[in-house]
N, C-alpha and C positions, 0 to 999 in steps of 0.2 A: 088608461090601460084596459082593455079589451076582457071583460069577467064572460066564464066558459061556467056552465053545469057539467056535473058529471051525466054522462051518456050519451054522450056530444062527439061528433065525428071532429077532433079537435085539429088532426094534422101535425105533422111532424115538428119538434121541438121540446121544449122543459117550462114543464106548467107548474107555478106552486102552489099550494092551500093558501085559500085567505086566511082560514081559521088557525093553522097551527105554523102553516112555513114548508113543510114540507116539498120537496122536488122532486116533480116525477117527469122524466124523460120519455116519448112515446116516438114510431115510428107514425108515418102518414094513414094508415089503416089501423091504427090502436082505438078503440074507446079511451076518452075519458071516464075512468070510475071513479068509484070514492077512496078519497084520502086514506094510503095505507096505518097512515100517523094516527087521525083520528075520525072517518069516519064522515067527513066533512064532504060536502057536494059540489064548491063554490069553486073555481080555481081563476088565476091572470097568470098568460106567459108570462114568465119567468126571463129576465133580462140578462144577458150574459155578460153584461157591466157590472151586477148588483155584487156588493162585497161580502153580501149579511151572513153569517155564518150558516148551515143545514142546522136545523134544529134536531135534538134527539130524537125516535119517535116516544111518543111519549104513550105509557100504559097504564090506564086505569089500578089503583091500588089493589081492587079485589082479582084482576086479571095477571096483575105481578105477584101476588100473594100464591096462586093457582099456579103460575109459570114456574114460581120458585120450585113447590111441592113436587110439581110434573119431572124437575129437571133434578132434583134432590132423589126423588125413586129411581130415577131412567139411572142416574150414576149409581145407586147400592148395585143395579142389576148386572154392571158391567161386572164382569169377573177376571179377567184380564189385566195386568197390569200396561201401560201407555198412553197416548194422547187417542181424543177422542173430541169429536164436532157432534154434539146436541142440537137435534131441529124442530119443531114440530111437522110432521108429514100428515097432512088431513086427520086432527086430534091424536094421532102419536106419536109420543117422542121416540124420535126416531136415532141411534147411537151410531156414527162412522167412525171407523179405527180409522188413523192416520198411520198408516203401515209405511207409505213409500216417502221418497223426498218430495217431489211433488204434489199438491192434488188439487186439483182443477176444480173452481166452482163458479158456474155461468148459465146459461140459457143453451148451450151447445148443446148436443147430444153426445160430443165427446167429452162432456164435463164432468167428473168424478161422481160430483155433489151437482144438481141439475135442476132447477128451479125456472119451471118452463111459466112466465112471465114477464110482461111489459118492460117490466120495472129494474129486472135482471137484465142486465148487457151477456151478451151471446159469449164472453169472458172478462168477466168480473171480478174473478180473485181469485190469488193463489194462498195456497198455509204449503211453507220450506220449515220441512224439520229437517235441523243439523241438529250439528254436537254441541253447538251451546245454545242451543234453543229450537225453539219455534216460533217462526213468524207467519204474521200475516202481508199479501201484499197487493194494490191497486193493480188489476192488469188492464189500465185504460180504458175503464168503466167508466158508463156515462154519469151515472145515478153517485157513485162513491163505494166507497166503503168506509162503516162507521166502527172506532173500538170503544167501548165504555161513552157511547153518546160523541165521540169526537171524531171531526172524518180524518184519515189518515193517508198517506201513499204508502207505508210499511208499518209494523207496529209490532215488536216482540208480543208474544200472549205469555199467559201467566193463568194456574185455572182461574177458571170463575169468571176468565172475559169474556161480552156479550159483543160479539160482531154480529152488524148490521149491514144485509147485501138486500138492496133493491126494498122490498118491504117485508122478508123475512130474518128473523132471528136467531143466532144458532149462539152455543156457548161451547165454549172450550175448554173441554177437561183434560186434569192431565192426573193418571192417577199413580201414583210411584208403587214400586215391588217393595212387600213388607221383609223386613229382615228375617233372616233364617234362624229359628229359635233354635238354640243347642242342648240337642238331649245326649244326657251323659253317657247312654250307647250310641250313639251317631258315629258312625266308622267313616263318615266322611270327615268331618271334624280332623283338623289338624294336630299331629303327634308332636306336644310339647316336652319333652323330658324335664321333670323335677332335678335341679341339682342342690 
């Protein structure tokens, strides 16, 4: 099998990491760069027979410690109650309400959520909120999309999940409306009659 460096006019197809696994799909003018997983330089086309599972990517502890913290602030700040996509945008976390049933996230420029990169297929994924959830779903991306480390073609969320599109990471909030505390003047409060 044919080993590529990163910075290599590699040519169209799905290259993986020696070092970790990862698969990165590139058109005919992509650079190969380095492994979004870990960082790794080394790649072999990737075989479209091979069965092996995508591996997660995998984060350094002091960088998952840091992501948690980042992603822990970014939610107090939300003030809103609803569903909400966590990303990082060039070191901020960045908060998307998921307002409509739709929302698009790919490499388009019609994409909601727009991650102009290699690695992202030009439509990559949809999040369908209905009325008994919200999902995520494969929209015939090359690369996949990952939930909680595992690649999916649909997958209800639940907060706290970590979807994986291309080599970026976003989390899924979902944060509920706190109950209405009842104060003993509150004229909205319902008139119960004592009998």
């Amino acid at each position: 099998m044919e080993s590529l460096t990163s910075g290599t006019m590699a040519g169209a197809g799905s290259f993986r990491c020696q070092r970790c696994g990862y698969v990165m799909t590139l058109t005919s003018l992509d650079r190969l760069g380095e492994c979004p997983g870990c960082g790794g330089r080394r790649f072999a086309r990737a075989s479209l027979f091979n069965a092996s599972p995508h591996p997660s990517i995998p984060l350094l502890a002091a960088d998952a410690h840091a992501d948690t913290q980042r992603i822990a602030s970014a939610r107090e700040q939300i003030d809103a109650p609803g569903d909400y996509i966590l990303f990082d945008d060039e070191g901020e976390m960045r908060a998307v309400a998921l307002t409509r049933e739709w929302t698009r996230i790919g490499r388009s420029l019609a994409a909601d959520v727009r991650f102009d990169d290699p690695t992202v297929s030009r439509r990559h994924a949809l999040i369908v909120r209905q009325a008994d959830g919200v999902r995520v779903l494969d929209d015939r991306s090359l690369n996949g999309v990952f939930v909680n480390g595992e690649r999916v073609e649909w997958r209800a969320l639940s907060d706290g999940d970590e979807i994986v599109v291309g080599r970026y990471r976003m989390t899924f909030v979902s944060i509920a409306a706190e109950p209405r505390s009842m104060h003993p003047l509150d004229t909205t409060a319902p008139y119960i009659p004592s009998t």
